[in-house]
ZABA-147555 format. One record per residue (C-alpha): residue number from 1; residue in one letter; x, y, z. Coordinates in steps of 0.05 Angstrom, whole numbers, plus 5000, padded with zeros to 4 digits. Example, Ala and Ser with C-alpha at 12.3 -4.5 7.8 and 13.67 -1.06 7.14 Angstrom:
2
@resi:1 | resn:a | X:5246 | Y:4910 | Z:5156
@resi:2 | resn:s | X:5273 | Y:4979 | Z:5143
***
This chain:
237
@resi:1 | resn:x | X:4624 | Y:6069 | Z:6680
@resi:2 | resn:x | X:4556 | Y:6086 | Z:6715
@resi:3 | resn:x | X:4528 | Y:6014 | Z:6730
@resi:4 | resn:x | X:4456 | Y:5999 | Z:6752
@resi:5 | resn:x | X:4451 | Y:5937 | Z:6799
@resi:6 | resn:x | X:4382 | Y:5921 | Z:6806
@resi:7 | resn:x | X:4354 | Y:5872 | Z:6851
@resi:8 | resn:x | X:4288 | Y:5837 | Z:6820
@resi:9 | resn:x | X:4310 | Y:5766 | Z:6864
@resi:10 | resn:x | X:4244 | Y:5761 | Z:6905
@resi:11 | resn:x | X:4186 | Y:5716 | Z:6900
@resi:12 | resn:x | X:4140 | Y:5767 | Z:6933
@resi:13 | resn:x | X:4106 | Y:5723 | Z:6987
@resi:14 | resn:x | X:4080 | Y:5779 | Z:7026
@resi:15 | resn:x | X:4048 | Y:5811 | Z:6967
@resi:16 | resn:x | X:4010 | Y:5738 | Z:6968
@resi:17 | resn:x | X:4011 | Y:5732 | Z:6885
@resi:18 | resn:x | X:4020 | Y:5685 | Z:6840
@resi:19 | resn:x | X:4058 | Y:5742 | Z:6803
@resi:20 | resn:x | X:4132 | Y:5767 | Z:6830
@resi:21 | resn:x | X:4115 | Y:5832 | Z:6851
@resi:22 | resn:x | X:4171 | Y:5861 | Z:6805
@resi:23 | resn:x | X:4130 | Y:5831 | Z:6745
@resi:24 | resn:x | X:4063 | Y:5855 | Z:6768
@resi:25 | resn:x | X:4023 | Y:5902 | Z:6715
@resi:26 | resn:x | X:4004 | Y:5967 | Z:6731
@resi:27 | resn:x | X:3968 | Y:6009 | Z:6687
@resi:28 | resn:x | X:3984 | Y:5950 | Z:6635
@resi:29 | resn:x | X:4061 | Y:5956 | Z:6649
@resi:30 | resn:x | X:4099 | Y:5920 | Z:6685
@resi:31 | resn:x | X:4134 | Y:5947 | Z:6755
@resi:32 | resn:x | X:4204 | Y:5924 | Z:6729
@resi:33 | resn:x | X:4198 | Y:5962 | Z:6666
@resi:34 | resn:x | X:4180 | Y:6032 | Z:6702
@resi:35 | resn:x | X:4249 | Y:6015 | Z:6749
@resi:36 | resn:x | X:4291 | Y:6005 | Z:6682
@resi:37 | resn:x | X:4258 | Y:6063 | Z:6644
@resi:38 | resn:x | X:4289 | Y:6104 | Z:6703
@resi:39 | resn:x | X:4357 | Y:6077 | Z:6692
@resi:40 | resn:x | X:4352 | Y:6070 | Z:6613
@resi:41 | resn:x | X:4329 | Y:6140 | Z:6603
@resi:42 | resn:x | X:4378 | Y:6180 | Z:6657
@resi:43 | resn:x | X:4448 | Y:6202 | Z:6616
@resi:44 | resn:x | X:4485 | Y:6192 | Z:6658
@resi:45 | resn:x | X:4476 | Y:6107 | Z:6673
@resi:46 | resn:x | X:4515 | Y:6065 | Z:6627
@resi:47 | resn:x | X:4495 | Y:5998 | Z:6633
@resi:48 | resn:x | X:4447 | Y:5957 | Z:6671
@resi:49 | resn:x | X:4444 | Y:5889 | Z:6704
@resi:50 | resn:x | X:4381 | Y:5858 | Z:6736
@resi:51 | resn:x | X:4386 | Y:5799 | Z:6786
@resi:52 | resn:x | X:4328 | Y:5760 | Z:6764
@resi:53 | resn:x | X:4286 | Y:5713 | Z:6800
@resi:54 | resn:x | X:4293 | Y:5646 | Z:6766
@resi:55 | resn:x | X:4255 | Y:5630 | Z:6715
@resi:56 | resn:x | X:4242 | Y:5695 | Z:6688
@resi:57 | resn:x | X:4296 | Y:5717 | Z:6662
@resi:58 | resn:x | X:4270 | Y:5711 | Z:6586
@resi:59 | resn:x | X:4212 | Y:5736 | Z:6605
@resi:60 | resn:x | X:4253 | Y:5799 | Z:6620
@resi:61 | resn:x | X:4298 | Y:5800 | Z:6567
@resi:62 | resn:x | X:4222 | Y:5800 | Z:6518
@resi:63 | resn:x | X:4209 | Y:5861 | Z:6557
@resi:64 | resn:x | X:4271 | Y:5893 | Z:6554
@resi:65 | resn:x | X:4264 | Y:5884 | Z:6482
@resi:66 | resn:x | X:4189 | Y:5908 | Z:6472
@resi:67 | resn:x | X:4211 | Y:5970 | Z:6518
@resi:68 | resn:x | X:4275 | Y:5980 | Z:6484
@resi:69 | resn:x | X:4319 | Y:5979 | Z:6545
@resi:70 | resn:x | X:4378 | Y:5981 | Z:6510
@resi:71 | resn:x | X:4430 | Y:5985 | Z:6567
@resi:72 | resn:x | X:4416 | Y:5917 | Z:6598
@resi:73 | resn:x | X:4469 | Y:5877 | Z:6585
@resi:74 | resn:x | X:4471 | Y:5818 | Z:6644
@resi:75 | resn:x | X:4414 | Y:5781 | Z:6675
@resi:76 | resn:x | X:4433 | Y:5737 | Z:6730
@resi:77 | resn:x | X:4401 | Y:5697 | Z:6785
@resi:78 | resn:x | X:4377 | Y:5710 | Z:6846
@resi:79 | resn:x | X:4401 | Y:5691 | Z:6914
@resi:80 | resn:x | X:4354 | Y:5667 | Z:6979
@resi:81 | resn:x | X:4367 | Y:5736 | Z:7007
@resi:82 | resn:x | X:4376 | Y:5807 | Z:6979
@resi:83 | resn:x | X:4450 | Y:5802 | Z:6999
@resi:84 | resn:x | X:4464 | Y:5741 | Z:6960
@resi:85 | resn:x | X:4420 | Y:5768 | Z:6903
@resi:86 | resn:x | X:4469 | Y:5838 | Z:6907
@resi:87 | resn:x | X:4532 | Y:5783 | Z:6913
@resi:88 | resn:x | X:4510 | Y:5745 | Z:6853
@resi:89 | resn:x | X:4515 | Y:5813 | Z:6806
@resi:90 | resn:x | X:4575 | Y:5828 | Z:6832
@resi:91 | resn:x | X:4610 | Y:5766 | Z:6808
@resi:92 | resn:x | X:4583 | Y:5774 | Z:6739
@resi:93 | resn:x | X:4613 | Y:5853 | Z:6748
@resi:94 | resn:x | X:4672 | Y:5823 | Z:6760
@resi:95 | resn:x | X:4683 | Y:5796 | Z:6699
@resi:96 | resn:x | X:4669 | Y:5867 | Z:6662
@resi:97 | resn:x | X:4681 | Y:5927 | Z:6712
@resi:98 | resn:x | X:4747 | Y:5958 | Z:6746
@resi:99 | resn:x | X:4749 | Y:5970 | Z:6823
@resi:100 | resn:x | X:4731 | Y:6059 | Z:6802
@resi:101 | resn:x | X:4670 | Y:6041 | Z:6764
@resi:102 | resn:x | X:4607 | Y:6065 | Z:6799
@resi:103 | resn:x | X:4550 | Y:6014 | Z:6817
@resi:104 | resn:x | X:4476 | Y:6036 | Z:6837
@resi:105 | resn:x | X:4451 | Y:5973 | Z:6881
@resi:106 | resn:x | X:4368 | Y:5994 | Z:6870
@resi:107 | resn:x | X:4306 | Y:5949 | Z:6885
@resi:108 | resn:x | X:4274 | Y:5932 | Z:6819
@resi:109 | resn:x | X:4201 | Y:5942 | Z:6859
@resi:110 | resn:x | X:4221 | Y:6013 | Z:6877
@resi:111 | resn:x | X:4188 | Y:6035 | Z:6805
@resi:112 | resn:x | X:4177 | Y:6110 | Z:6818
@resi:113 | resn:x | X:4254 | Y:6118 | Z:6822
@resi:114 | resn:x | X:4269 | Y:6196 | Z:6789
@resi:115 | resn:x | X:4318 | Y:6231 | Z:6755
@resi:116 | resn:x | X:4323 | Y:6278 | Z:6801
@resi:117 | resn:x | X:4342 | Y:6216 | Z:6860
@resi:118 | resn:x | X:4389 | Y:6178 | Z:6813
@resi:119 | resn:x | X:4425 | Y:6249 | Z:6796
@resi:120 | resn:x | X:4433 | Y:6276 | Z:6870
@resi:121 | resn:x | X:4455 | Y:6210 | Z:6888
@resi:122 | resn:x | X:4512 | Y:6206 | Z:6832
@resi:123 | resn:x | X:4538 | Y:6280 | Z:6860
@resi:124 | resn:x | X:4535 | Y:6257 | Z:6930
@resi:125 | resn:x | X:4586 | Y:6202 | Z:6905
@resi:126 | resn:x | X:4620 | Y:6238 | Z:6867
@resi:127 | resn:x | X:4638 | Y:6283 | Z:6927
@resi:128 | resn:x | X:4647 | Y:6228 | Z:6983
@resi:129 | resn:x | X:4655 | Y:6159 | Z:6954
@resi:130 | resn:x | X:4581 | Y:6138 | Z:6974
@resi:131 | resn:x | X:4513 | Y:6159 | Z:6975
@resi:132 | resn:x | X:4451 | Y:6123 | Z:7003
@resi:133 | resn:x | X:4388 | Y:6161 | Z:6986
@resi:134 | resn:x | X:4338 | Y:6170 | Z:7049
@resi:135 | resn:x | X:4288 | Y:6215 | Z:7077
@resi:136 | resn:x | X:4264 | Y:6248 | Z:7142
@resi:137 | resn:x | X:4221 | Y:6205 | Z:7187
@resi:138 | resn:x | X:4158 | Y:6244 | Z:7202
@resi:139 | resn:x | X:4127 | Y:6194 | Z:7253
@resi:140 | resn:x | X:4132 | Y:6187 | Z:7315
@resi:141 | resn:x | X:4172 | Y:6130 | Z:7332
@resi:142 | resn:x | X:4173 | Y:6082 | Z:7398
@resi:143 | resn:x | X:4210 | Y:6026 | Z:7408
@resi:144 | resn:x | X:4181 | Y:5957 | Z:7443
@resi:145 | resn:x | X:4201 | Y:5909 | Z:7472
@resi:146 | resn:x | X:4147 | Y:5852 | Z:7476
@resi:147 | resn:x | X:4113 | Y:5890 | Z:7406
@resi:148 | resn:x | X:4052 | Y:5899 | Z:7442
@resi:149 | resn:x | X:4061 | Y:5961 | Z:7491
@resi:150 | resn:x | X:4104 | Y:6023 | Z:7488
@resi:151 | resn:x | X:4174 | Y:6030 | Z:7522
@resi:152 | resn:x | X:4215 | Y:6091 | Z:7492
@resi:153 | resn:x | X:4202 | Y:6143 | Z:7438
@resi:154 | resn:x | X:4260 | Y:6156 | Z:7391
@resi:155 | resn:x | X:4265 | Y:6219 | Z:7372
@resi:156 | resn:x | X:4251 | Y:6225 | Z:7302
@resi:157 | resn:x | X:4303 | Y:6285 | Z:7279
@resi:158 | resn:x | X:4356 | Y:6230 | Z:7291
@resi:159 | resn:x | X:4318 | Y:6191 | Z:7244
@resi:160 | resn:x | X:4327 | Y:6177 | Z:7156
@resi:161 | resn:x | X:4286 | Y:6116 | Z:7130
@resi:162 | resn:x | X:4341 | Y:6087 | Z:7077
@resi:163 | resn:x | X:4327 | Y:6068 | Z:7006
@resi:164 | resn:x | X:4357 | Y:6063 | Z:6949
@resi:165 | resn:x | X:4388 | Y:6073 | Z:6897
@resi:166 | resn:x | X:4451 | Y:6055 | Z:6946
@resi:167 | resn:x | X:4512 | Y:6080 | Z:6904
@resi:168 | resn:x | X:4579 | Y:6052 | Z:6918
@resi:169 | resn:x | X:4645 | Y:6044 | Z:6882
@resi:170 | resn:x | X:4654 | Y:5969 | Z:6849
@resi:171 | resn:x | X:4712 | Y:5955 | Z:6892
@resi:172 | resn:x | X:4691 | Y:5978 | Z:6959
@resi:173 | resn:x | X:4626 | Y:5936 | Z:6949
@resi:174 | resn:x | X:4665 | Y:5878 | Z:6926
@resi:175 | resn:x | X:4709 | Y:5887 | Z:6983
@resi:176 | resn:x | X:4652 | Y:5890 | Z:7033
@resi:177 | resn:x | X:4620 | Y:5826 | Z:7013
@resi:178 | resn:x | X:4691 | Y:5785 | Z:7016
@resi:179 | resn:x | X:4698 | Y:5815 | Z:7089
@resi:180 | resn:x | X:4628 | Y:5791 | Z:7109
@resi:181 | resn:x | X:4645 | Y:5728 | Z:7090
@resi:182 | resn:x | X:4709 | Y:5726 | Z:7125
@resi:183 | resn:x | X:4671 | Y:5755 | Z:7181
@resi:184 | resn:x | X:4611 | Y:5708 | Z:7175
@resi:185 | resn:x | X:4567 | Y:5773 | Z:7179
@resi:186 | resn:x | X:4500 | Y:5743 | Z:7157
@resi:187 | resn:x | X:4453 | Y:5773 | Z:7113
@resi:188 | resn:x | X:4462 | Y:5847 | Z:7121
@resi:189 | resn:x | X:4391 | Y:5881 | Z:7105
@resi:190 | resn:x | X:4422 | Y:5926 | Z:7055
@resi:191 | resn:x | X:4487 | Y:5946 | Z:7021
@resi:192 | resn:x | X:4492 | Y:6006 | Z:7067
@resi:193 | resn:x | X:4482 | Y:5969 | Z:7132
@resi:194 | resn:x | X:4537 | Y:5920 | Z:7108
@resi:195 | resn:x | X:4583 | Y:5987 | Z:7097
@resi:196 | resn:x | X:4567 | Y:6013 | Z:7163
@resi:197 | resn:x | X:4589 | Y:5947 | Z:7205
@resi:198 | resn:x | X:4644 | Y:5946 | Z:7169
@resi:199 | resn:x | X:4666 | Y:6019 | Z:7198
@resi:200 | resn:x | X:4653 | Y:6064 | Z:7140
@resi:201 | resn:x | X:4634 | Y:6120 | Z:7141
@resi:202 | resn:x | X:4563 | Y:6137 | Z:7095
@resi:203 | resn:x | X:4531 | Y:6200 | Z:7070
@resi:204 | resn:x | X:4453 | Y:6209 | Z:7048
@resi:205 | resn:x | X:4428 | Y:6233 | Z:6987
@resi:206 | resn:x | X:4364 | Y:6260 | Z:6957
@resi:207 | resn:x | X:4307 | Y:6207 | Z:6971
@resi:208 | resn:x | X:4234 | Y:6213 | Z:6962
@resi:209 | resn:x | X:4168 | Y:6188 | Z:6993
@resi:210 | resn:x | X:4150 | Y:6177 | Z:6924
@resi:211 | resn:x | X:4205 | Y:6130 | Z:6915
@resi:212 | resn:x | X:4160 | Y:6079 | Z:6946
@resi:213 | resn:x | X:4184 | Y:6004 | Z:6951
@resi:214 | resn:x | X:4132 | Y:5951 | Z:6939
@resi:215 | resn:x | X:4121 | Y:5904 | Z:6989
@resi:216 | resn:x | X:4041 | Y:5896 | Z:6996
@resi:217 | resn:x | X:3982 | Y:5896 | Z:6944
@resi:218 | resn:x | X:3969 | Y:5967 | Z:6989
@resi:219 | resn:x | X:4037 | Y:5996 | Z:6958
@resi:220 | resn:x | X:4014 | Y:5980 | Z:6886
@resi:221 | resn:x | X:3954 | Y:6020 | Z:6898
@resi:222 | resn:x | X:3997 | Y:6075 | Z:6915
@resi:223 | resn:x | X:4035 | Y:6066 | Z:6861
@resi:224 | resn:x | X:3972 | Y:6062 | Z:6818
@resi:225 | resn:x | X:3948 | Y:6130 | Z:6844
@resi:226 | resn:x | X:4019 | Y:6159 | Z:6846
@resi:227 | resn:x | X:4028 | Y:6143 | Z:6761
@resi:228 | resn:x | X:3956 | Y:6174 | Z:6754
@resi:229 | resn:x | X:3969 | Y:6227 | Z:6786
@resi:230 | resn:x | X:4040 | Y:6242 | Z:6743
@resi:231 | resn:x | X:4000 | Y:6232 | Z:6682
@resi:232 | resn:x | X:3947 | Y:6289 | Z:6697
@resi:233 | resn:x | X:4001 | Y:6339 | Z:6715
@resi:234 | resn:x | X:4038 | Y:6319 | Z:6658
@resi:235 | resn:x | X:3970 | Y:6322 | Z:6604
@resi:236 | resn:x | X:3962 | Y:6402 | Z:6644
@resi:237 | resn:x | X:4037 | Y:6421 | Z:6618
***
């Protein structure tokens, strides 16, 4: 089985809203629903679960009904961090999935998700056991010390910016977290960067600059513009 992990834990402080971010409408829809319309509508993804903030969670399940998202099975809590929130959906996994069954760890406010990512990123598994989809960085890049002036620039051709979907077998993930608590590695930023302490070895996959993760009001307005912008090519076709 194809299984969608996706991480809707987060109370969006830095957004500053009232709302989650992941329950925020845009263009009278909510973020969350554009991430599982992604995952509901791609052949290839079985089933879904969503690690929900608390309190929610029937909130989602009424929107999962009136956007028929028929492939969500599971709704679970969130953690206090994203690696608790991914280690919470794995225990309920647990219960239904074998070590070979595929998992897509993706951020539920990463709404502009494609086809197109989600497939390249199932092919790069398929061929090496993992697949983290990430793109060029096209900045220049310095690193500082005191945050204030500029010590050395990183050359930006050794650079990808990570996102996700992160796509890992069910076992290897569930063996990752077990060793980061035996190894009291705390709260990994991401699935990969878990992975990659641990010594494996990760390949990249298709990402996009589309693929933009919410994290200020500014990104909704991109994602505003981005969804308008989709819907005039597609009214042209």
């Amino acid at each position: 089985m194809n299984i969608a992990l996706i991480i809707a834990g987060g109370k969006g402080e830095r957004s500053k809203q009232d709302i989650p971010k992941q329950f925020i409408n845009i263009e009278e829809k909510p973020v969350i629903i554009y991430t599982l319309e992604a995952f509901q509508q791609h052949p290839s993804i079985d089933e879904i679960l969503v690690v929900c903030l608390d309190g929610w969670h029937e909130i989602l399940r009424a929107y999962a009904k009136q956007y028929n998202i028929s492939k969500l099975n599971w709704i679970v809590c969130g953690g206090e961090t994203g690696h608790d929130s991914i280690h919470n959906g794995l225990v309920e996994l647990r219960k239904h999935c074998s070590d070979n069954d595929v998992i897509l760890v993706h951020d539920a406010n990463r709404p502009l998700v494609s086809h197109d990512i989600i497939s390249d990123g199932l092919s790069v598994y398929s061929k090496y056991g993992s697949a983290v989809a990430a793109i060029p960085c096209t900045e220049v890049v310095f690193k500082s010390l005191d945050g204030n002036t500029l010590d050395d620039e990183i050359p930006r051709e050794l650079l990808k910016r990570a996102q996700t979907p992160q796509i890992f077998s069910f076992g290897k993930l569930w063996w990752a977290h077990e060793e980061a608590e035996k190894r009291n590695i705390l709260h990994p930023l991401t699935s990969c960067s878990l992975l990659k302490i641990l010594g494996e070895t990760l390949h990249f996959s298709l990402g996009s600059e589309k693929n933009v993760r919410i994290t200020t009001m500014e990104d909704i307005d991109i994602i505003r513009a981005l969804l308008k912008l989709t819907e005039r090519t597609d009214l042209k076709k």
